[in-house]
C-alpha positions as CSV (number, residue, x, y, z in Angstrom):
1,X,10.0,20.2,18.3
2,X,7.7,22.3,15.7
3,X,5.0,21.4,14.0
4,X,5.0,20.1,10.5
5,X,3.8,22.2,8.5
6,X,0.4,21.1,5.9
7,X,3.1,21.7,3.1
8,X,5.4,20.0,4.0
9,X,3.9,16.7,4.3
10,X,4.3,15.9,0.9
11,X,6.9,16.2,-2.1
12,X,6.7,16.4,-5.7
13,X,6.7,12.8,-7.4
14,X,5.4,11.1,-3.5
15,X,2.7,8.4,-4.3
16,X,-0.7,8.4,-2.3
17,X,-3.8,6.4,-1.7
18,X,-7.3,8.8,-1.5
19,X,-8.0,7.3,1.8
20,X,-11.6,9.7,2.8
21,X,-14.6,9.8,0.5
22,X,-13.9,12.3,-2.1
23,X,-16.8,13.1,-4.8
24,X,-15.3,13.4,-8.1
25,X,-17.5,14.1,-11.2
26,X,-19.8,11.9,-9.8
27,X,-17.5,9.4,-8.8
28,X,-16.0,8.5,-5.0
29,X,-12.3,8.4,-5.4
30,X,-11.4,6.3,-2.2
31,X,-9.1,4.3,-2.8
32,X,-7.4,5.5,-5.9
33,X,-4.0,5.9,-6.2
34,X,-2.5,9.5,-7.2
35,X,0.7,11.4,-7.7
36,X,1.5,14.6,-5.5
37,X,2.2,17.3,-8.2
38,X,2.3,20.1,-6.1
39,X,1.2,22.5,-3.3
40,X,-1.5,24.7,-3.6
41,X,-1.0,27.3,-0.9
42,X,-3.6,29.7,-2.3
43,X,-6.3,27.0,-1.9
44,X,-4.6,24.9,1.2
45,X,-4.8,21.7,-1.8
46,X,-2.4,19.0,-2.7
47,X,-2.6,18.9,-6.6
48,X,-2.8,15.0,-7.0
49,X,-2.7,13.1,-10.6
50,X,-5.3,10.5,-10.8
51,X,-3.6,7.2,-11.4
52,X,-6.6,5.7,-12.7
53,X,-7.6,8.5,-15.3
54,X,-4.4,11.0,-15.4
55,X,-6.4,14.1,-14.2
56,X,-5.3,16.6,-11.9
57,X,-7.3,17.6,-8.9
58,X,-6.9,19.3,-5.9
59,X,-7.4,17.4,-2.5
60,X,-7.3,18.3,0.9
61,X,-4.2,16.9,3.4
62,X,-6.5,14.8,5.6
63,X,-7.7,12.8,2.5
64,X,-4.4,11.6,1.5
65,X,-2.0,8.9,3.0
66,X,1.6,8.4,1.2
67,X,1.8,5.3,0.3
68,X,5.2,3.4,1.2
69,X,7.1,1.8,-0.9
70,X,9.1,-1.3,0.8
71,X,12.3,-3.0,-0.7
72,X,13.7,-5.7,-0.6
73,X,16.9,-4.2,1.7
74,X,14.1,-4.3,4.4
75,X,13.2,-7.4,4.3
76,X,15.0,-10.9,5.7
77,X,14.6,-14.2,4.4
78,X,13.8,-15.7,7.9
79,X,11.9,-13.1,9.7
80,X,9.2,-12.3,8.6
81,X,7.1,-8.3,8.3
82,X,3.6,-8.2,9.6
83,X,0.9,-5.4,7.8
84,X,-2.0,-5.0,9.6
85,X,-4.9,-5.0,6.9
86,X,-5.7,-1.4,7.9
87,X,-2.3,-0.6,6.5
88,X,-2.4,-2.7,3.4
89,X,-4.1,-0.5,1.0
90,X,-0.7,2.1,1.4
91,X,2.1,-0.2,1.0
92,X,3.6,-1.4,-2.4
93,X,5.4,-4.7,-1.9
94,X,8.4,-5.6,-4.4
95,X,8.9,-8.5,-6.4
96,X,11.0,-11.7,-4.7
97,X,9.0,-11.8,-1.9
98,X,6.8,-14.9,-0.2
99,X,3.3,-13.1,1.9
100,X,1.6,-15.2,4.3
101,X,-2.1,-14.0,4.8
102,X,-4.2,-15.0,7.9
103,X,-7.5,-15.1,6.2
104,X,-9.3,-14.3,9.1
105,X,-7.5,-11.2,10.7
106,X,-6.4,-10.4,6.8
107,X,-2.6,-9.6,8.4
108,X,-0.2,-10.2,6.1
109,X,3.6,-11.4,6.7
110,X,6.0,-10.4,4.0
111,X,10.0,-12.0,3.8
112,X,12.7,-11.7,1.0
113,X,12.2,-15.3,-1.0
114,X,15.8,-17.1,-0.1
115,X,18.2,-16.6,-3.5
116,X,19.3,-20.1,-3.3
117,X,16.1,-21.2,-3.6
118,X,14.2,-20.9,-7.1
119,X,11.0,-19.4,-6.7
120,X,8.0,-17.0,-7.9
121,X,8.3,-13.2,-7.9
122,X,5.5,-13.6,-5.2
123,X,3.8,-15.9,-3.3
124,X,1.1,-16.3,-1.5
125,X,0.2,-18.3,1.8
126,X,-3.0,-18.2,3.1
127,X,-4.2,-19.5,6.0
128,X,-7.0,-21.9,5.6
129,X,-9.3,-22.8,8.5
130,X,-9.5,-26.1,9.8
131,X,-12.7,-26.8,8.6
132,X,-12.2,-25.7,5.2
133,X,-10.3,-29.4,4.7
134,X,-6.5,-28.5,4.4
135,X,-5.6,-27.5,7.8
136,X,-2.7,-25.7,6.7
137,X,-1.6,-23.1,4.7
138,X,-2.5,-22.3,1.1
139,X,0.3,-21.8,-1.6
140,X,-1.2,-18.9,-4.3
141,X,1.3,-18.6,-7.1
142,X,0.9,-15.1,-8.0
């Protein structure tokens, strides 16, 4: 199997997280969401626009993650998805689903919200520890 190449990691129009420390005009742009514009092969860049602010810059590979995008087709309404919290941060969730989050591993569980049933466009169960009072799980209209 070959290699991938750098440039073709990323397509036009593909949403990414900034997921290293990048210094920006004076401001750290982990964590910001951008949209791949192109490939600079000249400069070895991905020409991102700034969700935040619109601007284009140019960022290296290794900074960026794609962020995925999950639908509701992947989901069930009995089993249920676990995202690891390091994995949070690149995944868009859709509307009609319920999350469970364990408030001390901050793992979520995501599952289609049954159509039979009326209910939210999200919602969220927490986990609350036992000493906290409820025992149980939290419901977090969102």
């Amino acid at each position: 199997m070959a290699p991938v190449l750098e440039e073709d990691l990323f397509e036009k129009g593909d949403d990414v997280i900034i997921i290293d420390t990048v210094n920006h005009g004076g401001v750290d742009l982990k964590g910001q969401r951008a949209r791949v514009a192109l490939w600079d092969p000249a400069h070895k860049v991905w020409a991102v626009k700034l969700g935040s602010t619109g601007e284009v810059v140019g960022l290296k590979t290794e900074k960026l993650q794609k962020i995925r995008h999950i639908t509701l087709d992947e989901l069930d309404t009995e089993k249920w998805m676990t995202i690891p919290k390091s994995e949070q941060a690149g995944v868009d969730f859709p509307k009609g689903i319920e999350v469970q989050m364990d408030m001390e591993s901050g793992e979520k569980r995501i599952r289609k919200v049954k159509t039979d049933a009326p209910a939210p466009s999200v919602t969220t169960l927490a986990t609350v520890p036992q000493n906290a009072g409820s025992g149980g799980l939290a419901t977090v209209p969102q």
